[in-house]
N, C-alpha and C positions, 0 to 999 in steps of 0.2 A: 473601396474598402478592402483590407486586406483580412480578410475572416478567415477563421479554421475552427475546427470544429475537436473537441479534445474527450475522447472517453476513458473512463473508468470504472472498471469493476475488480475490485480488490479484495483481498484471502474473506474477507465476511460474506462474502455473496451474495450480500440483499440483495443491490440491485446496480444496472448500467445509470451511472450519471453520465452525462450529455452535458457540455457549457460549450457555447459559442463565444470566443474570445477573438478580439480585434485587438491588432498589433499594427503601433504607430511610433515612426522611429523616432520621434520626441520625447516619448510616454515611456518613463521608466518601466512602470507596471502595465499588463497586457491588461486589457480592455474587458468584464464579464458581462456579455452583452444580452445574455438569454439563457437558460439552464432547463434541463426537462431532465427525471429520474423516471427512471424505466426498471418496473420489478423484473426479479424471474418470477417467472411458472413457479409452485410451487416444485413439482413432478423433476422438473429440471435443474433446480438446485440442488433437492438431494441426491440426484443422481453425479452433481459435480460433488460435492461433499464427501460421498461415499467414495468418489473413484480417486480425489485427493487425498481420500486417507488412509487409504488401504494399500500393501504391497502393489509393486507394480505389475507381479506375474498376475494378478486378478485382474486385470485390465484386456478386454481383447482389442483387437485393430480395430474391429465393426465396432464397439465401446466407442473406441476414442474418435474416429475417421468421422463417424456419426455425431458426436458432439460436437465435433469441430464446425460443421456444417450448421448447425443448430444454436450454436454463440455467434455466429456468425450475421444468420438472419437477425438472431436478436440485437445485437449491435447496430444492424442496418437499420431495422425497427426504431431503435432510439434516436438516430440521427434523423430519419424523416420525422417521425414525432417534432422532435424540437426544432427542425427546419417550417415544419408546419405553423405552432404555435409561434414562433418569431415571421412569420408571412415573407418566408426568403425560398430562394428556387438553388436545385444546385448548381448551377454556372455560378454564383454567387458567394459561393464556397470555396477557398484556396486548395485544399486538403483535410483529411482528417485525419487526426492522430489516436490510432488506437494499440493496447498496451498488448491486447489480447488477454485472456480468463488463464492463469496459473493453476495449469494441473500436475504438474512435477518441477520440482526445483532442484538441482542433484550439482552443485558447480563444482563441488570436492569428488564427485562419483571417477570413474578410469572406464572410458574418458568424460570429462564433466559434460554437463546438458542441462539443458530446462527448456522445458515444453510450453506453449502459451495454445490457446482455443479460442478460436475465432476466426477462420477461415478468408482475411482480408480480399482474396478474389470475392466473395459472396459479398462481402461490404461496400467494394467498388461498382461492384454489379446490381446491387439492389438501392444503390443510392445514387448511382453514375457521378461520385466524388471522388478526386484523386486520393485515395488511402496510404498514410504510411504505417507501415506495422511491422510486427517481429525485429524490435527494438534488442531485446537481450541478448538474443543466440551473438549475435556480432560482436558484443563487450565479452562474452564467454570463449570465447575463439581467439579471443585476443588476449585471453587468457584472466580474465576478470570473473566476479560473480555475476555479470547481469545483472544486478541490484544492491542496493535499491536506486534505480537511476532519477529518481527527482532531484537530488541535492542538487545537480546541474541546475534548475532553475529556482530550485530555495537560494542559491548562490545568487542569481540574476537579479530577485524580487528582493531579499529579504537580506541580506551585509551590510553590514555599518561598519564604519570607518571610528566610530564613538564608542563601542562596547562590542563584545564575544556575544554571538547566540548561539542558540541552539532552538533549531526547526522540528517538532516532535510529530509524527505523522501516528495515530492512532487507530490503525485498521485491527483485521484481523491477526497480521503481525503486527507489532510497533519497531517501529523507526527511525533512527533522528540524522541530525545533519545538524554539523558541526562548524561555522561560521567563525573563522578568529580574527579579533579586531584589526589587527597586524594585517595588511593586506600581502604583503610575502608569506604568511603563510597558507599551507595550503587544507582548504577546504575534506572535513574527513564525514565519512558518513556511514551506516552500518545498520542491519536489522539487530534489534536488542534480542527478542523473544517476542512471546505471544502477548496480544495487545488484547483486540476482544474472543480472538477466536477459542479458546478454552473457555472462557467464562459463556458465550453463546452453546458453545456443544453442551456444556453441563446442567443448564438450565435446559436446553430442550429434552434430554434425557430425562430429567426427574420431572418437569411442566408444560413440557409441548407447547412453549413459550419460544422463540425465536431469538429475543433479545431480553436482556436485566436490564429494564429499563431505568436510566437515571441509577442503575447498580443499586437500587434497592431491596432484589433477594438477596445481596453479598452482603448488604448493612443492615442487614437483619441479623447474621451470622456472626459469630468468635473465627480470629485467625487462629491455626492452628501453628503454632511454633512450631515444633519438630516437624513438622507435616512440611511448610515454609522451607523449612531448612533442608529438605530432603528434596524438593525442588529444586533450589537455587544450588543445588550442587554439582546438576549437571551443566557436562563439559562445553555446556554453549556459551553458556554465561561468563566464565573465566575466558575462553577463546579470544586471542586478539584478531584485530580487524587486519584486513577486512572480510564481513563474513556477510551469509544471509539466509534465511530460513523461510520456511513456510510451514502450509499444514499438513502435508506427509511430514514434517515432523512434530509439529508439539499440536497433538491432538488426544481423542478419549483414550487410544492403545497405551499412548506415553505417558499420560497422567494414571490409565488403568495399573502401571506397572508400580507406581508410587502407593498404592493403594489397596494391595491386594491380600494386603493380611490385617487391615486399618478398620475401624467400627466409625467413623466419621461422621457425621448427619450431615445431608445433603447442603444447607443453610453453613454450614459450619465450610464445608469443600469450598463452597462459591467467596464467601468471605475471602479464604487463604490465596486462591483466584486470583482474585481482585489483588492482594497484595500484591501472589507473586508479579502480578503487572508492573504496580506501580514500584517495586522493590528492584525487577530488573532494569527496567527505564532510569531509575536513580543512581543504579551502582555504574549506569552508561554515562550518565551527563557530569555524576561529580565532576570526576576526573577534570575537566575543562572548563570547572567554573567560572558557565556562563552568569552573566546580569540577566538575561532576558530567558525564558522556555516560549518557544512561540507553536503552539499546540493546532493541528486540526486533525482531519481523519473525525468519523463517527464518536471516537474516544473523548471529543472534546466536550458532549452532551452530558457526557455520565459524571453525575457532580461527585462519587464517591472516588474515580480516580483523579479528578482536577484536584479535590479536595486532598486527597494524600498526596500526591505531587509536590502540592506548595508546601504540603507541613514537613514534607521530606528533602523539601528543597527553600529553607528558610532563607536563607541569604540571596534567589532568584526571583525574579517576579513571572510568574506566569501566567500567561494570558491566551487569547485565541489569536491568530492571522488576523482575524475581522480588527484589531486593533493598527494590523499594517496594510489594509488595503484589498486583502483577497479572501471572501468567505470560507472559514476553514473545510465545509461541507465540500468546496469544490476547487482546494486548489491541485488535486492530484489530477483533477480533467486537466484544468489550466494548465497543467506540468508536461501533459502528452500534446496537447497542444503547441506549446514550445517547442515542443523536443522534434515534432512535426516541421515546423518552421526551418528550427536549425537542419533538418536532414535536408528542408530543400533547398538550404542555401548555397550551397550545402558547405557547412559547420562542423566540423567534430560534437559530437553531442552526448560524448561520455564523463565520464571523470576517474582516470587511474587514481589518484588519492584515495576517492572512496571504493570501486570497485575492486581497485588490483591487478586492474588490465595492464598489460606491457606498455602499451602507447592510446595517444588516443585515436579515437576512431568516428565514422562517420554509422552512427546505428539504424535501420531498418530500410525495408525492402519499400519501392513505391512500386503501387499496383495503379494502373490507368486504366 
């Protein structure tokens, strides 16, 4: 069997997903063979939270060198987990593809960079599997954004030959990938803006709640118009592709700026939220009206953004992945998984169209 093992932990930081994916050269779609979610600590996330949202000069070495070691374990943690509960040993294992934890994203900085956490020696070493990791820095050298690098395998899984999609990944950022029926052309992909990560910070702050679950403190609330409009006016949103962000930038600092002469009620903030989500996503997909929005990422749960999505997007049908094959909750494992594969094929496993890299390239380091 050709197994590998694909993780995930994305800008929301609940938690490491874990899927065991088998890849068989007949089989269009990789194989989801077994799945295990693995939380953080609480103690440990917010100490990622805080140190991705804060300037970088408040970070020290001991900070970050220490964390790195510490995502590290935990990653290995989830892979023996889920190696356990599927009753598999690791000789068993091809490799595993991890994405590593995004604690700086800076690809427009002089000279660009982004950081990822998770220490892949500690992963090889605590699970004795062959680990591929530190997938971005190499798209970024090449002069690219490092992300979002799944379209690569939204391309692989999910193109039709019958109609335009569009792949909506709903994390803490959101992001889509761009699919055009035309097989000459070429595949485009980009972070829009913030997905759930505002709407999580903002509720923890006023309810020491973690997540709007199903976004029902936003649909309790009034969108605020001008408030709306005073958002969607920064310069990420207009920016052409290709681009990408994270949570050093749209977090409580960059919302608090929007804010600070504003009498808002908190119910009323979350509402506007929620819009801005679903408001950036829609002024990203028009443009390539697709037939299809094929949705996963966490975002796909919360019925008030699916629900504005579709009304926003009347002439597409939107739906989850689970209608084409791969549970939305775990196709971003299955993505690194992939991307795993292709590095040991070794494949180019980038995409200049969506990232902006000069050429393509073969991305991340393997650790034995």
């Amino acid at each position: 069997m050709n197994l590998y093992i694909g993780l995930m932990s994305g800008t929301s930081v609940d938690g490491i997903d874990a899927a065991l994916v088998e890849f068989k050269p007949a089989q269009p779609l990789p194989l989801l063979k077994a799945t295990h979610y693995h939380p953080w600590p609480l103690a440990l996330r917010d100490q990622l939270l805080y140190l991705s949202q804060q300037t970088r000069e408040l970070s020290t070495l001991h900070e970050v060198a220490t964390l790195d070691i510490q995502v590290g374990e935990l990653f290995a943690q989830a892979v023996l987990a889920l190696l356990e509960q599927a009753n598999l040993v690791a000789e068993q294992i091809t490799a595993i593809g991890s994405p590593g934890q995004t604690l700086y994203h800076q690809p427009n900085a002089h000279p660009p960079y982004t950081w990822q956490l998770g220490d892949p020696n500690v992963i090889a070493q605590l699970t004795e599997i062959p680990t591929v990791a530190d997938f971005r820095r190499r798209d970024v050298a090449a002069g690219g954004q490092g992300a979002p690098l799944t379209p690569a395998f939204h391309q692989a899984a999910f193109r039709s030959a019958q109609e335009t999609r569009v792949v909506l990944n709903i994390g803490g950022i959101a992001n889509i990938t761009v699919l055009p029926e035309d097989p000459q052309l070429p595949v485009i992909g980009f972070d829009t803006g913030p997905g759930n990560a505002l709407l999580d910070a903002h509720i923890y702050q006023h309810q020491q709640t973690r997540v709007d679950n199903n976004g029902a403190w936003a649909a309790s609330g009034q969108v605020q118009v001008a408030l709306l409009q005073s958002l969607l006016s920064d310069s990420y949103f207009t920016k052409p592709a290709p681009k990408s962000t994270g949570r050093d930038y749209f977090n409580l600092d960059w919302l608090g700026r929007y804010l600070a002469t504003s009498s808002y009620s908190p119910t009323d903030i979350q509402a506007t939220l929620s819009r801005l989500t679903i408001d950036s996503i829609t002024q990203a997909v028009l443009p390539y009206s697709p037939v299809r929005l094929l949705v996963c990422g966490g975002g796909v749960h919360n019925s008030c953004l699916m629900n504005g999505l579709a009304t926003q997007l009347p002439g597409c049908v939107v739906e989850s992945t689970l209608h084409h094959g791969i549970d939305p909750d775990w196709v971003e494992a299955v993505s690194f998984a992939w991307l795993a594969q292709q590095r040991l094929a070794p494949q180019p496993n980038n995409l200049p169209s969506v990232t902006g890299a000069r050429k393509k390239v073969v991305m991340g380091g393997v650790y034995i």
